[in-house]
N, C-alpha and C positions, 0 to 999 in steps of 0.2 A: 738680805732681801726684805723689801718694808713688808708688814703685815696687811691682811685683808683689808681691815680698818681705813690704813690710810689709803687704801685705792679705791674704797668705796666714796671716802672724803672726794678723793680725785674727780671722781666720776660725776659726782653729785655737784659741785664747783663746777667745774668745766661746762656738764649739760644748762647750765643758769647764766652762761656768758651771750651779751649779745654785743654782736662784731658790727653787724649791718649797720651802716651810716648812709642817710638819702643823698646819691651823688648831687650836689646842685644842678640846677636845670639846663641844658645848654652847656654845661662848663666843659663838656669834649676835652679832654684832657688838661685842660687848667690848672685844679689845685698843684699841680707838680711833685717836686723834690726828688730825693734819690732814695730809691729801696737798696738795702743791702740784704742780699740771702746770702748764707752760709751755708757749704758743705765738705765733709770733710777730708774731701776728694773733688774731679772735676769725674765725667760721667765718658768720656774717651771724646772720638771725632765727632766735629759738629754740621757734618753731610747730615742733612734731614732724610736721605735715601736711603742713610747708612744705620744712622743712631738709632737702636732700639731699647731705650733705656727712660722706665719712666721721669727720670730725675732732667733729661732732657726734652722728651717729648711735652711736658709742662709747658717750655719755652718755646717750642718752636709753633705750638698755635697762637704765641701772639708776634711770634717771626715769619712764616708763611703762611698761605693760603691753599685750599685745592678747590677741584672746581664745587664740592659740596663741605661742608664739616657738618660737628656738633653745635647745636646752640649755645651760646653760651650765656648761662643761666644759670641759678642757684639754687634750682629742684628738681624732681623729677623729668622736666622738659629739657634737663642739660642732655638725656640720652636723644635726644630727637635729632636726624639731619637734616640741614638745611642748605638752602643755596648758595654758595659763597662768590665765587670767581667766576659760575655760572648765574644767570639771571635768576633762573628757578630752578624748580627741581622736576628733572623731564619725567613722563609717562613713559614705560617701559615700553618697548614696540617689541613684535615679531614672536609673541608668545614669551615674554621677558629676556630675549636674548638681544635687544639692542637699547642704547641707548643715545638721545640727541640731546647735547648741551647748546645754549647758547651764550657763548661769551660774553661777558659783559663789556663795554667799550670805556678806554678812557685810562684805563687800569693801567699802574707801571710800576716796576719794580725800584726796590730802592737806590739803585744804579742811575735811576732815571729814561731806564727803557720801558718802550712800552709791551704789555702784555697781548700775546698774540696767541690764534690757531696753533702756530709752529713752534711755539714755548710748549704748549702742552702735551703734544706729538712727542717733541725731544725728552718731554719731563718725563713721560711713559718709559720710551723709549730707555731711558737713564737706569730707569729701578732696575731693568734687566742687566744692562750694560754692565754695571759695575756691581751685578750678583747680589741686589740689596737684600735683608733676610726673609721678607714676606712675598719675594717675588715669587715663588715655589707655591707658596699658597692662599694670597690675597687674589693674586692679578694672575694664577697661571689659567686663569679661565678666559681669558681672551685672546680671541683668533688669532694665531700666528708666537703666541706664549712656547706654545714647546719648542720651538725654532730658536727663538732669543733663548730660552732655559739650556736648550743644546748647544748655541754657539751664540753666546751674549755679546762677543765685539761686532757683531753679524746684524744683531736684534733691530729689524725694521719695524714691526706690528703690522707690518702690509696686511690691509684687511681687519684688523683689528683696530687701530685707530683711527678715523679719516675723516683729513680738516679739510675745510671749507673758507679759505681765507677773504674772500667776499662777503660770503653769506654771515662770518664769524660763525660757525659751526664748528663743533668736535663729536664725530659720531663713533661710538664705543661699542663694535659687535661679541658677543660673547660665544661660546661654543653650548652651551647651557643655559638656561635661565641661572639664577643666582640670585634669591633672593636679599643677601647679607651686601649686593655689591657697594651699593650706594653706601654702607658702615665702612669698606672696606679701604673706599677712596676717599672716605671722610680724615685718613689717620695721617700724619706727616712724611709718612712714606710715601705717601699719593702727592706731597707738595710740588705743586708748579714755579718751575724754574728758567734763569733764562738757558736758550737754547745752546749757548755758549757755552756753558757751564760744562768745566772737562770730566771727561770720562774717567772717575779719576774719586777715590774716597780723599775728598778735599780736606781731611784731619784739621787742622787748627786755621785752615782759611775761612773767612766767613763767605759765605754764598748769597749776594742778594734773594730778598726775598716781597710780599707784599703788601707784609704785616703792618701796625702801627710801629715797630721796633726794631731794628737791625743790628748784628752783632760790629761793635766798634772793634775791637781787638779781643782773642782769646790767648790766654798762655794756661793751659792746664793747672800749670805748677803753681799759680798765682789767683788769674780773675780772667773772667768771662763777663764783658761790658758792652751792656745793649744803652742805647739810646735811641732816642725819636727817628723814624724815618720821614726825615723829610719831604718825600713825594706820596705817602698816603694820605687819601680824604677819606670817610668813611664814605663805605658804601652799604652797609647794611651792618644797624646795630646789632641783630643775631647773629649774625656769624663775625663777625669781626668788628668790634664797636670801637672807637678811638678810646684811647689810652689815659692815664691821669701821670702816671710816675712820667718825668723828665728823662729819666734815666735809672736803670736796675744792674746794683755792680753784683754779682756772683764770686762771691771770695772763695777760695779754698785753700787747706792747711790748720783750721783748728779743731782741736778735739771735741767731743759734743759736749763733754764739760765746758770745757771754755766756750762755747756757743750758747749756752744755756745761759752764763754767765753774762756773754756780754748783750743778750737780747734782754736779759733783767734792767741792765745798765744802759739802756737804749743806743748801742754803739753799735748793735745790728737789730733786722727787722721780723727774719724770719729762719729756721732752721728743715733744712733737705733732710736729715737724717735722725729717726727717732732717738729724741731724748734717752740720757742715760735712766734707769729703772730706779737710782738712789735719788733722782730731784723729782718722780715725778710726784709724789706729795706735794712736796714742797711746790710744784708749777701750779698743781692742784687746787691747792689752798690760797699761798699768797700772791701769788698770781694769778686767780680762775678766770679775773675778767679779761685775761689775754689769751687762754688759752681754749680750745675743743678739740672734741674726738666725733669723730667721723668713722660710721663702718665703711670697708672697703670690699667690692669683689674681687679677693687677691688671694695669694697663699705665700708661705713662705714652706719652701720644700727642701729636699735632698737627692737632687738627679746622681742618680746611680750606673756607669759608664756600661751600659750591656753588650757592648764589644772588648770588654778589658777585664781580664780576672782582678779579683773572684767574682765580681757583678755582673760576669757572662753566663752565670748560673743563677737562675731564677731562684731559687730557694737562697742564695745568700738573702736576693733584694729582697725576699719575704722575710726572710729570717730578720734585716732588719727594720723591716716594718712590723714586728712581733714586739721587738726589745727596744723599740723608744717609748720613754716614759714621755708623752706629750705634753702631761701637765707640769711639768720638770721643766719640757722647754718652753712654754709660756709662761711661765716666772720669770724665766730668763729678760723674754721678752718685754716685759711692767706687769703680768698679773692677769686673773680671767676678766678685768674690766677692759684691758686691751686686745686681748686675744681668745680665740677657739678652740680646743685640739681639732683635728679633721684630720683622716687617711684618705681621702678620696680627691679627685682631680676639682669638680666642678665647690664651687663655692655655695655654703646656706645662700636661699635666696633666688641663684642665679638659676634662669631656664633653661629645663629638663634637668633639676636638678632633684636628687630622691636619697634619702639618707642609707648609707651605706659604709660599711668596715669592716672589711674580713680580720685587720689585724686586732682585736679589740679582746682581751681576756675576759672568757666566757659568754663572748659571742653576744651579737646585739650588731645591730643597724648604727650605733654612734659610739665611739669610741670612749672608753674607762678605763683599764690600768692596760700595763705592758702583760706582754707575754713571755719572757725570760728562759721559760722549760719550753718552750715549744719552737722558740728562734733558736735555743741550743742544738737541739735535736735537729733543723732544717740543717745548719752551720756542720752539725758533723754527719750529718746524710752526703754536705756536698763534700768534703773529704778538704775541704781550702782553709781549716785553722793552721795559725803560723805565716800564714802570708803577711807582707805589708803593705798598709795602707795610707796614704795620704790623705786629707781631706783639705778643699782647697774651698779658705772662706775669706769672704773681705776684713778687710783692713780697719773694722771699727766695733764698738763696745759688743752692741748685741750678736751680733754674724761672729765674733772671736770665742764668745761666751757660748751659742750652741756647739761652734766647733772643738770646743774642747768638751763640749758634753756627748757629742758623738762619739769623739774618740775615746770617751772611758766605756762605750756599749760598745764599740768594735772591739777594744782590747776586754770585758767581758767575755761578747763572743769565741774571743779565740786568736785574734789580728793581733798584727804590732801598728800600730796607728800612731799619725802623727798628723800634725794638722799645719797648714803654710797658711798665713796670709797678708792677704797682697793687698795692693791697692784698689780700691774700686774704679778706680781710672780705666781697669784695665781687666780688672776681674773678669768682666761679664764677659767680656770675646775672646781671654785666654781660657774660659773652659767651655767654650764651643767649639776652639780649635784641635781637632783631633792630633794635627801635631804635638802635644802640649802633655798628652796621655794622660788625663785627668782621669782619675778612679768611682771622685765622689766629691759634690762641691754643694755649697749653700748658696740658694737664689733667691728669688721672689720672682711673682708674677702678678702681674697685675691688669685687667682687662685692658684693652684696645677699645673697645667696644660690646656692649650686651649679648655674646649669644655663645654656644657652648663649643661651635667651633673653635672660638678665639681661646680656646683652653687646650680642648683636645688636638683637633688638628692641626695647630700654631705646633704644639709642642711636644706631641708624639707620631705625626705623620711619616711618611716615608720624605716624602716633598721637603721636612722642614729638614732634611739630614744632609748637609753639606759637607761633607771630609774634607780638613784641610782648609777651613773657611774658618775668618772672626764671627763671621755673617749665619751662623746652623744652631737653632734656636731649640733645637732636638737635641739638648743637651745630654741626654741619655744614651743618643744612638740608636732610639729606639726606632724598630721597621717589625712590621705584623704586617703581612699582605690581607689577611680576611680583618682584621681590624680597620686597618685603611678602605677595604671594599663597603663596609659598612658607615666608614666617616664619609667617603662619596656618594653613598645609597642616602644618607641623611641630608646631606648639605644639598643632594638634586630634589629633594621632596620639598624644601622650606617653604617655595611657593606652592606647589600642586595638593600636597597633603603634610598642614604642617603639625597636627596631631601626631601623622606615624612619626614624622620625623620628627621631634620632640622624642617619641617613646626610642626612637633609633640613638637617640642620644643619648640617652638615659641608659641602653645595653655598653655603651662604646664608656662610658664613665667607667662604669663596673668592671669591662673587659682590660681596660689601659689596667686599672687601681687594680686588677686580679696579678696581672704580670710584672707590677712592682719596678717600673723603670725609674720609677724614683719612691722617695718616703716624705708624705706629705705633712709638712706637721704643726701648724696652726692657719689660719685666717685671722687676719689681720687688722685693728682698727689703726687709724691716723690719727697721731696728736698734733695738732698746729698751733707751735707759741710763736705770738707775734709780741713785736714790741708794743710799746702804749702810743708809739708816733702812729702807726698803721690804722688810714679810716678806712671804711666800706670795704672789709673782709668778707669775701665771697667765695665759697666753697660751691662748690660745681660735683656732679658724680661721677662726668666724665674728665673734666680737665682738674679735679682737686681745686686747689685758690688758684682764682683766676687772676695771675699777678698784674694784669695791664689794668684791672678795674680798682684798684685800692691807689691811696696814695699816703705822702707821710705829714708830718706838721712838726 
C-alpha cells in the first residue's frame, strides 16, 4: 500500500488539472472521432427500464430521453430538472397531485418513429409491466400503481396516466402530492419509449431511443457500440445538447491494470472502474493533467441478508458493524484522499443528513477504530459462531480486496467465511435475487437524485423487496413496518412541511443504521483518468463525465 505522502502528491496533482476545453461555437457535434471507455465487465441488460446500475445509467442520458431530466451542466445546476421531451416544466395542479405535460412535436425516435402521447402512456405503462426495480417506489404513487404492482401483465394506469393525442397532452395524476416526482421521472427508468417495445427485459437488444446516440450492437462479452442517431436535432441544449464524439465503443475484458496502461498509451480514453491503489501515485503525478477526483453522494456498503442466518439476527449485523476496521477498508480502496469511513446510511453533505455511529469504539457521532470485544460478545449472545459464510463480491481489484478483508472479521468473529466473486456483469441482480441465497455481498450506491429517500426508501423499504426478482434493490430484505410508516409520514411532508420532514428523515437514517441491514463502510471520491486525446471533459454531479460533450484529437 503506497504511503500517505504519495496520496497527498495524488491529491494535490489531480485538484491543479484543468480538463475544460471551450466547445467551438456552433460545432453541434463536429469535432468527432471515436471515444473508447473501458470496463472491466459490461453492467448486465441494456432495457433502460431494467438497468439499475450506475455504470449504465451514465449512458443512457445520452441514449434516451423522459419527459423531464437533469441539466446537463458541470456545477451545481447539474442537480436542477428541467424540461426535456416536454416543452416545459408543468405547475403542479390539484394541491400537487397532478401534473400536465406538453409534448413537444416533431420529436422521433431513432427508428425514425415519431414520438407520441401513446409512446409515453405505454412507456409508463412498461416500468410496471415488466417489474422494473423503482416501480415499488419511484412511480407507486400514481393512480391506478397498486393494480399494475398487483398484477403488472394487467398494468393500464387508467387514471393515472391520460393522454391527449390532439391536444399532445400527458396528464399524470398522483394519489399524494410528491414532492420529489419530477426527480423521479427525471432518471432513465422514466425513459420514453416506442410503444412497441415488447414487454419483455430486452437484455442485449438495443431499444430505440431519443437521444443524440443509439446503441449499434451490444455483446456483453466484448463491446457496447453507440453511434450517432441519426434522426436527432437538438431540441434543448439543457437537457439534451447534441453530441461531439462520432461514435463511443465500450470495451470490456481488461483488467484495471491494463486499462491504466492503455489509457497512458492513448489506446483507450477513459476507465468505468476505479483505478488499482498501486498506480494511483503514479496517475497522480505523471499524469495529473489527465486526471481528477470528484466527491461523490455514494457509499460503498455490505448488505447483510436479514432473512438468512446468521444475519436474521440483529446483533450478528451489529456485531459486524462493531468489528470493521473502516480505515483498513479505505486503504483498500486508494487512501483517506479517496475515501471516508462512514456507518450510516445518508452520505456527508447530503439532506437531512446529521453525523451519526453507533458502531464506533468509545462512542462518538463519527466513526474511529473497530469494536472487536463488543462484536465478540453480540456474536456469542447470538449463539451462530461456526456457521458458514459466503461473501459474494465482484470480480475486480478493490470489491475482491475488501472481500477478503471481510472475511478475515467473519472468521475473527467466529464464522467459516469464504468469499465468491463473480462478474459484475451480473453481480448486482444475482444478489438481489432471493433465489440466489445470498448471506452478505459488496455494493455501492450511488444517488439517483438529491434527496434522502433515494437512500433510504430505494433501499430499505418494504416496496423495494421483490423475492425472487433480479429487479429488489432491498438487497438486505430488509421490511420494518414503523420504519416504513415514517419513510411515508416523510416523503408526504416534502411539500406541506419540509423542515419536519427533513427532521423525519434524519430519525429514519439513525433507525435503518440502528438495525444494521447492512454495514456501511466508506464514501466514496471518483478518479477519472482520461487520455491526453479527450477535449472538454465535463463532470457533472448528477450524470459524472457527461460522455456526449467531450471528444477526441
Amino acid at each position: 500500500m503506497k504511503n500517505r505522502t504519495s496520496f497527498a502528491a495524488l491529491t494535490s496533482g489531480i485538484a491543479l488539472a484543468v480538463f475544460a476545453t471551450a466547445a467551438p461555437a456552433g460545432a453541434q457535434g463536429t469535432p468527432g472521432g471515436t471515444l473508447r471507455l473501458l470496463a472491466k465487465a459490461a453492467a448486465g441488460t441494456i432495457d433502460p427500464h431494467i438497468n439499475y446500475t450506475l455504470q449504465y445509467f451514465q449512458i443512457n442520458y445520452i441514449l434516451y430521453d423522459g419527459l423531464v431530466t437533469f441539466k446537463k451542466a458541470g456545477d451545481e445546476t447539474g442537480f436542477d430538472v428541467v424540461a426535456d421531451l416536454a416543452e416545459t416544466l408543468p405547475e403542479p395542479e390539484d394541491g400537487g397531485k397532478t401534473y400536465t405535460f406538453q409534448l413537444r412535436k416533431g420529436l422521433k425516435f431513432a427508428d425514425g418513429s415519431d414520438v407520441t402521447p401513446e409512446d409515453v402512456l405505454a412507456s409508463f405503462q412498461r416500468i410496471f409491466k415488466v417489474s422494473g426495480p423503482t416501480a415499488g417506489t419511484f412511480y407507486n404513487g400514481i393512480v391506478g400503481a397498486d393494480e399494475c404492482l398487483a398484477a403488472p401483465a394487467d398494468c393500464t394506469l387508467d387514471g393515472g396516466v391520460v393522454i391527449d393525442e390532439e391536444a399532445f397532452t400527458i396528464t399524470i395524476n398522483l394519489t399524494e402530492p410528491d414532492g420529489e416526482f419530477l426527480q423521479k421521472i427525471a432518471i432513465p427508468h422514466a425513459a420514453i419509449l416506442p410503444a412497441e417495445t415488447p414487454i419483455k427485459d430486452m437484455g442485449t437488444e438495443p431499444v430505440p431511443g431519443t437521444g443524440p446516440y443509439m446503441i449499434e450492437s451490444y455483446n456483453p462479452n466484448e463491446r457496447l457500440k453507440m453511434v450517432r442517431n441519426p434522426h436527432f436535432e437538438e431540441w434543448s441544449a439543457e437537457a439534451q445538447p447534441a453530441g461531439y464524439p462520432d461514435e463511443i465503443d465500450y470495451d470490456f475484458g481488461l483488467t484495471e491494470e491494463a486499462a491504466v496502461t492503455a489509457i497512458q498509451n492513448g489506446q483507450a480514453d477513459w476507465m468505468f472502474d476505479p483505478p488499482p491503489p498501486d498506480r494511483l501515485a503514479e496517475i497522480g503525478t505523471t499524469y495529473a493533467d489527465q486526471a481528477s477526483v470528484h466527491p461523490l453522494t455514494a457509499m460503498w456498503y455490505a448488505p447483510m441478508n436479514t432473512n438468512l442466518a446468521p444475519f436474521d439476527d440483529v446483533r450478528v449485523r451489529q456485531a459486524v458493524n462493531y468489528a470493521i476496521d473502516r480505515s483498513a477498508v479505505v486503504k483498500l480502496f486508494g487512501g483517506s484522499n479517496l475515501a471516508q469511513p462512514a456507518c450510516q446510511i445518508l452520505p456527508p453533505g447530503f439532506p437531512s443528513y446529521e453525523p451519526y455511529c453507533p458502531y464506533t469504539a468509545g462512542g462518538g457521532d463519527t466513526w474511529s477504530a473497530p469494536d472487536m470485544e463488543k462484536a465478540k460478545a453480540l456474536v456469542a449472545e447470538s449463539g451462530t459462531a461456526g456457521q458458514e459464510v459466503t461473501i459474494i463480491a465482484e470480480d475486480n481489484t478493490v470489491s475482491r480486496a475488501i472481500g477478503v478483508y471481510l472475511q478475515d472479521v467473519l472468521n475473527e468473529l467466529g464464522y467459516e467465511a469464504k468469499v465468491q466473486a463473480i462478474s459484475q456483469n451480473i453481480q448486482f441482480t444475482y444478489i438481489q435475487n432471493t433465489n440466489n441465497n445470498v448471506q452478505i455481498s459488496i455494493s455501492q450506491w450511488f444517488q439517483d437524485y438529491p434527496s434522502p429517500s433515494n437512500f433510504l426508501q430505494v433501499l430499505f423499504s418494504c416496496a423495494s423487496f421483490n423475492p425472487g426478482s433480479d429487479a429488489s434493490v432491498n438487497i438486505s430484505g430488509f421490511c420494518d413496518e414503523s420504519i416504513d410508516a415514517k419513510m411515508a409520514e416523510a416523503a408526504s411532508l416534502t411539500l406541506t412541511d419540509p423542515e419536519k420532514s427533513a427532521e423525519l428523515w434524519t430519525e429514519v437514517d439513525k433507525a435503518v443504521t440502528d438495525a444494521a441491514p447492512a454495514a456501511v463502510l466508506f464514501t466514496p471520491k471518483r478518479v477519472d483518468f482520461i487520455s491526453s486525446r479527450v477535449k472538454n471533459f465535463t463532470f457533472s454531479p448528477q450524470f459524472y463525465w457527461i460522455m456526449s460533450q467531450s471528444w477526441v484529437e
